[in-house]
C-alpha positions as CSV (number, residue, x, y, z in Angstrom):
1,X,0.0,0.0,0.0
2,X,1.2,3.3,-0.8
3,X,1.1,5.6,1.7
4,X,-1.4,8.4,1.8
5,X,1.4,10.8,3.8
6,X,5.1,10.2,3.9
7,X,7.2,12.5,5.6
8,X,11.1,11.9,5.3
9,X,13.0,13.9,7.7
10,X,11.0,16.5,7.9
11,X,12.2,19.9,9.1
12,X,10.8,23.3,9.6
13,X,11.9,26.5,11.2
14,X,10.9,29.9,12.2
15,X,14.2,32.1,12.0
16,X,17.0,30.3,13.7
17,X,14.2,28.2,15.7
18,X,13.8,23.9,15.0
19,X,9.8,23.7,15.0
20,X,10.0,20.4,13.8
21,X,13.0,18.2,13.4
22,X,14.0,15.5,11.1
23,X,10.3,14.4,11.5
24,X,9.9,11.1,9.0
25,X,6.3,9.3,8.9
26,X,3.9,7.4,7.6
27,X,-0.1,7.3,7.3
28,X,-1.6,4.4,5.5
29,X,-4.9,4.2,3.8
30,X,-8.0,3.6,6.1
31,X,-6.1,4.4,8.3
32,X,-6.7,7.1,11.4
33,X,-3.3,8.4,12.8
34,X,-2.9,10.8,16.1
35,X,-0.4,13.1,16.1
36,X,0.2,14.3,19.7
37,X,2.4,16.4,22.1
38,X,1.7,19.0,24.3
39,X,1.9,22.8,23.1
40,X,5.0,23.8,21.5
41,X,5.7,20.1,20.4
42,X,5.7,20.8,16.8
43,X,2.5,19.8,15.6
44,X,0.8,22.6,14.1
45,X,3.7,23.1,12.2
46,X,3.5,19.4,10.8
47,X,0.2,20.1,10.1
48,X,1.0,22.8,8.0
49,X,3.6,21.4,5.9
50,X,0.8,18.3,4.9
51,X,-1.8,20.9,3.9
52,X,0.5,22.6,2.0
53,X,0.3,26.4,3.6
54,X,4.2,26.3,5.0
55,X,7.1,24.9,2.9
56,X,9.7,22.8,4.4
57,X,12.9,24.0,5.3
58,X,14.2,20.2,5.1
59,X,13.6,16.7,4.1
60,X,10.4,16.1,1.7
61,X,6.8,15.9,2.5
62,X,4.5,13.9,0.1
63,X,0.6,13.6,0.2
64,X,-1.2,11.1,-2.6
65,X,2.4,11.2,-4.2
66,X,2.3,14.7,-4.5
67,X,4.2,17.8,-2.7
68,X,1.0,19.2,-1.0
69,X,2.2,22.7,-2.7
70,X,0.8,21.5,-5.6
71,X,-2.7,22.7,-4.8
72,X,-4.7,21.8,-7.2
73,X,-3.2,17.8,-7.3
74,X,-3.4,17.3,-3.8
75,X,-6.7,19.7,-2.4
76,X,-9.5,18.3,-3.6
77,X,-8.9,14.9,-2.2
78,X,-8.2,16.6,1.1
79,X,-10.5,17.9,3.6
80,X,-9.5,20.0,6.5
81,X,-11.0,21.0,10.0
82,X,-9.3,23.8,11.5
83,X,-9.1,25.3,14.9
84,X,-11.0,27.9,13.6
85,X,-12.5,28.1,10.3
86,X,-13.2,31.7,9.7
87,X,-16.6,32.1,8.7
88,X,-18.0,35.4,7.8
89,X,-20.8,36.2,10.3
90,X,-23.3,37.5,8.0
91,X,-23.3,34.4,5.5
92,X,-25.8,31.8,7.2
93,X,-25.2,28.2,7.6
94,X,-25.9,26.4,4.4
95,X,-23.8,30.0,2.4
96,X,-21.1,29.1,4.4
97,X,-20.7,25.9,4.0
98,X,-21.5,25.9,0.1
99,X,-18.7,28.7,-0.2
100,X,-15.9,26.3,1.3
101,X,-17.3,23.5,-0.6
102,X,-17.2,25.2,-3.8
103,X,-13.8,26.4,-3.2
104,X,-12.1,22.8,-2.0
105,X,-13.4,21.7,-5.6
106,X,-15.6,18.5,-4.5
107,X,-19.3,18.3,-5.0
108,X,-21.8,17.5,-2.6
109,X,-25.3,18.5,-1.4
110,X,-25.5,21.2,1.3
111,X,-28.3,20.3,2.7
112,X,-27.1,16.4,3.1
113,X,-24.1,17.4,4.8
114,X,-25.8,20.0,7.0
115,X,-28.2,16.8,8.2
116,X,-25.2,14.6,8.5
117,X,-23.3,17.2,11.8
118,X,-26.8,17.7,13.2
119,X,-26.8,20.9,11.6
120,X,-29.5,21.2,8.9
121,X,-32.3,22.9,11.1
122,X,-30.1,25.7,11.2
123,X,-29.2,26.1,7.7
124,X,-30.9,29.4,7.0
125,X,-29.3,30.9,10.4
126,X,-26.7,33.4,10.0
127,X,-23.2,32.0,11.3
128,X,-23.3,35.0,13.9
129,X,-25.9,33.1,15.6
130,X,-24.7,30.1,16.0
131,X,-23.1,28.7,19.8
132,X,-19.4,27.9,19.6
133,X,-20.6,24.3,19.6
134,X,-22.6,25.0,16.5
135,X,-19.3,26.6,14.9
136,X,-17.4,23.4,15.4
137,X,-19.9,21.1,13.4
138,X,-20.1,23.7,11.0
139,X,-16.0,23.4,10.5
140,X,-16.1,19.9,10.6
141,X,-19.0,19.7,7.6
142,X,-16.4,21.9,5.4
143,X,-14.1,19.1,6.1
144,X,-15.7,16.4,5.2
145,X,-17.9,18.2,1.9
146,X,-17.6,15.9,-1.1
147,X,-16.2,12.6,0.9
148,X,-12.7,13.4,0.6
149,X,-9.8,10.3,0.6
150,X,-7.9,11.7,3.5
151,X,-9.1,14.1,6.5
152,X,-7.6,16.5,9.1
153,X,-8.9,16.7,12.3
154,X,-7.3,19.5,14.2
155,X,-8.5,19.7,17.9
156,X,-12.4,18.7,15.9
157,X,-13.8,18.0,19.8
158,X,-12.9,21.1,21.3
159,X,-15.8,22.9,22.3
160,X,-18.4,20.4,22.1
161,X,-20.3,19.3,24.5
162,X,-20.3,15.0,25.5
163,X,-23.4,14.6,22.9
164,X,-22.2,16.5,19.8
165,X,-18.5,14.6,20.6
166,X,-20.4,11.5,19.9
167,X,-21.9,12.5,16.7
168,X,-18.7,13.7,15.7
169,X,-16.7,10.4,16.2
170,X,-19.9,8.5,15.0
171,X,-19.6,10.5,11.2
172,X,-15.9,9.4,11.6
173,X,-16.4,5.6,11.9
174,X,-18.9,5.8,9.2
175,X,-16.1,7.4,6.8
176,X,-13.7,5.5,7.9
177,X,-16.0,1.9,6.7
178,X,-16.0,3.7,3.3
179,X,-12.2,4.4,3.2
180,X,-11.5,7.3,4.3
181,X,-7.9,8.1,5.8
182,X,-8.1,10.4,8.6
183,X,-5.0,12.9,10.7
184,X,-5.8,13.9,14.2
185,X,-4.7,15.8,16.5
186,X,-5.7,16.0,19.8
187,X,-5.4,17.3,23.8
188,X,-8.5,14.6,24.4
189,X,-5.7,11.8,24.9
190,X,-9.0,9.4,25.2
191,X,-10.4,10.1,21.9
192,X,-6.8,8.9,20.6
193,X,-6.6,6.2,22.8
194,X,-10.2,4.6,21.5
195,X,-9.6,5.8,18.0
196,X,-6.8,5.8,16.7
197,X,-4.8,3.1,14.8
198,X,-1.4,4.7,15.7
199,X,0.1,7.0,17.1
200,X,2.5,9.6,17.0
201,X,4.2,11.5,20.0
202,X,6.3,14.7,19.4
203,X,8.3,16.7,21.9
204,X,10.5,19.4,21.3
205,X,9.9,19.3,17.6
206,X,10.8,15.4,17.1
207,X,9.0,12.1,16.9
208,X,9.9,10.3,20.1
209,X,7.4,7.7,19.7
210,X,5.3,6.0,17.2
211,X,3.0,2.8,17.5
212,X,-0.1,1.6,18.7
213,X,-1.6,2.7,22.3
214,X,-0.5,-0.8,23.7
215,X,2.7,-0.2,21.6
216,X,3.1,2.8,23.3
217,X,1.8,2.8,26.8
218,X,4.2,-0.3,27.4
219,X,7.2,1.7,27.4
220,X,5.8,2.3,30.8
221,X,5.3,0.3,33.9
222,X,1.9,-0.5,35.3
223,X,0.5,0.4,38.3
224,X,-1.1,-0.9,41.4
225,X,-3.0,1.4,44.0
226,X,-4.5,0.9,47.3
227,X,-5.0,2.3,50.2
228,X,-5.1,0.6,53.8
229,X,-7.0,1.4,57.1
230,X,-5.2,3.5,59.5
231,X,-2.2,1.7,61.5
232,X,-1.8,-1.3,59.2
233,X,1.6,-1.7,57.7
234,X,1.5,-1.9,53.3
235,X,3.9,-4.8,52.0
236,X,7.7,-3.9,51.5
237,X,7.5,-3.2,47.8
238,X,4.6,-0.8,48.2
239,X,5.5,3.4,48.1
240,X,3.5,5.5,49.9
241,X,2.0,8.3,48.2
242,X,1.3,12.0,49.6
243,X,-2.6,11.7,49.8
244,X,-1.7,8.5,52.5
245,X,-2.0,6.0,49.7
246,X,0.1,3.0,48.5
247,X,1.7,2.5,44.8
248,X,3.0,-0.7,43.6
249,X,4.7,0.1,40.1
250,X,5.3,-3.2,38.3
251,X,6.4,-4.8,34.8
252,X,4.6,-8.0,35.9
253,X,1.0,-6.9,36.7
254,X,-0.9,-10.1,36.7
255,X,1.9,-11.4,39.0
256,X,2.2,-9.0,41.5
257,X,-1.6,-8.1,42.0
258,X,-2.0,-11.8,42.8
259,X,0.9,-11.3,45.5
260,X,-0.6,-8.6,46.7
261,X,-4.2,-10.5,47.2
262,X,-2.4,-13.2,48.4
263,X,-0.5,-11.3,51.2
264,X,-3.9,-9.5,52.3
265,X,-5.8,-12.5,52.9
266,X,-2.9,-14.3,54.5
267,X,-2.9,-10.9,57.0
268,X,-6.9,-10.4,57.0
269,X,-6.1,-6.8,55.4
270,X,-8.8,-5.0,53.6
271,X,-7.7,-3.5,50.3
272,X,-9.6,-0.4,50.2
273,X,-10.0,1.7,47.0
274,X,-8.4,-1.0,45.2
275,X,-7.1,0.0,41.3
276,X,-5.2,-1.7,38.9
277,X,-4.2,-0.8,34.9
278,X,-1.8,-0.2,32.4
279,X,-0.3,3.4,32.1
280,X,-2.2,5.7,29.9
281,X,-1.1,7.7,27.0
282,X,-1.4,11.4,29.4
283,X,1.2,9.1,32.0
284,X,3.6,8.1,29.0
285,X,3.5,12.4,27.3
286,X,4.4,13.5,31.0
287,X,7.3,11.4,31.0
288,X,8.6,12.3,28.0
289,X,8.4,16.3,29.2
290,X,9.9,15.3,32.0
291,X,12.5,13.6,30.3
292,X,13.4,16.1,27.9
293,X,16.1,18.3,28.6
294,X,15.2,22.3,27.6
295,X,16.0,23.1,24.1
296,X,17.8,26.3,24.6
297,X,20.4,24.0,26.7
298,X,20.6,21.5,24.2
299,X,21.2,23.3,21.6
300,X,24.0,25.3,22.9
């Protein structure tokens, strides 16, 4: 399968800063990909290099094939969901989207699409009217106008509410049956965790890790947590925490939850508040910031 986005040591910089370093990717078809990292990691400017509106300053960036700055090759199989999509106010709902729909060079019904993000009683509203909520689904109908073969999702939950991030995800799952290759970006580590095929983690403008979530939350031990009633002394490989609780960090979960069990009921020790699991992707981003050293130091 060829891929539907290759990067190959991908760099880009602002002035004398690295945004992004020797970055070098894949995203197959069908295929939904998360691309995370907390602020600053170098993901908006990824982003931009894909869709085409920044060159890069290093390495080569390909979508379909094609260098994304080839417009006209590469933009009408590609939709886009931005952080903010810059509607006029005084267009309504069913203008707006028609405009953008017009201009990515697919064709579609407006009306459909309204229906499709919950939208279509409100498609003679004026975009001024509409909640932030409302604004969202309205960005992410631009982005999926005309079925495209691949989709960016930047930060699409942001701003809805529990019901409308359903509906979102739900539209997603029924594009993705058809084909549809989706890029995502995220701070909702949960949506990428359910979601997404792989995954991509960036700090400090590189790709420190790349994989499934199970790929990529065992880089990290799991964890056992319990607490016990006042007076009664934890077991010897147990760390106490500061809210009074006990931690049990392990690489052999199964093993030493059942020696835990086993050494309560041999003491008659209540477990209270009992909890047991794998890391989770926010654990495995904190202890990559934490193991970063700063960039200003590095690069001196």
């Amino acid at each position: 399968m060829n891929p539907v986005i290759e990067l190959d040591r991908l760099s880009v910089r602002y002035g004398g800063y690295p945004a992004v370093r020797d970055v070098s990717l894949q995203v197959l078809p069908g295929e939904l990909y998360a691309l995370l990292g907390t602020n600053g990691a170098g993901k908006t400017s990824t982003l931009e290099t894909i869709e085409g509106h920044r060159s890069a300053d290093g390495g080569s960036v390909r979508v379909f094939g094609e260098d994304p700055a080839r417009r006209r090759a590469v933009r009408p199989r590609t939709g886009i969901m931005l952080q903010n999509g810059g509607f006029s106010p005084d267009l309504d709902v069913r203008e707006s989207l028609e405009l953008f729909g017009a201009l990515s060079g697919r064709k579609d019904d407006g009306q459909r699409v309204l229906d499709v993000v919950g939208l279509g009683h409100r498609a003679r509203v004026r975009v001024a009217q509409l909640s932030g909520g409302e604004q969202r689904r309205l960005d992410f109908a631009t982005a999926i106008w005309g079925t495209p073969e691949l989709i960016v999702l930047d930060e699409p939950t942001t701003g809805l509410d529990v019901n409308a991030r359903d509906d979102l995800w739900a539209v997603v799952g029924a594009l993705r049956s058809e084909g549809t290759t989706f890029l995502l970006t995220t701070h909702y580590l949960e949506e990428a965790q359910e979601y997404a095929d792989r995954i991509g983690v960036m700090q400090q403008g590189r790709l420190r890790l790349e994989g499934t979530v199970a790929d990529i939350t065992s880089t990290l031990p799991g964890r056992i947590s319990f607490r016990l009633t006042p007076g009664v002394s934890a077991p010897a490989q147990a760390e106490r925490m500061p809210d009074g609780g006990f931690t049990i960090t392990t690489a052999r979960m199964q093993n030493d939850l059942h020696a835990l069990l086993g050494w309560a009921d041999v003491n008659a020790v209540q477990l209270h508040a009992l909890e047991a699991g794998s890391p989770r992707l926010d654990d495995v981003l904190r202890s990559i910031a934490d193991d970063q050293p700063d960039r200003s130091e590095e690069e001196r």
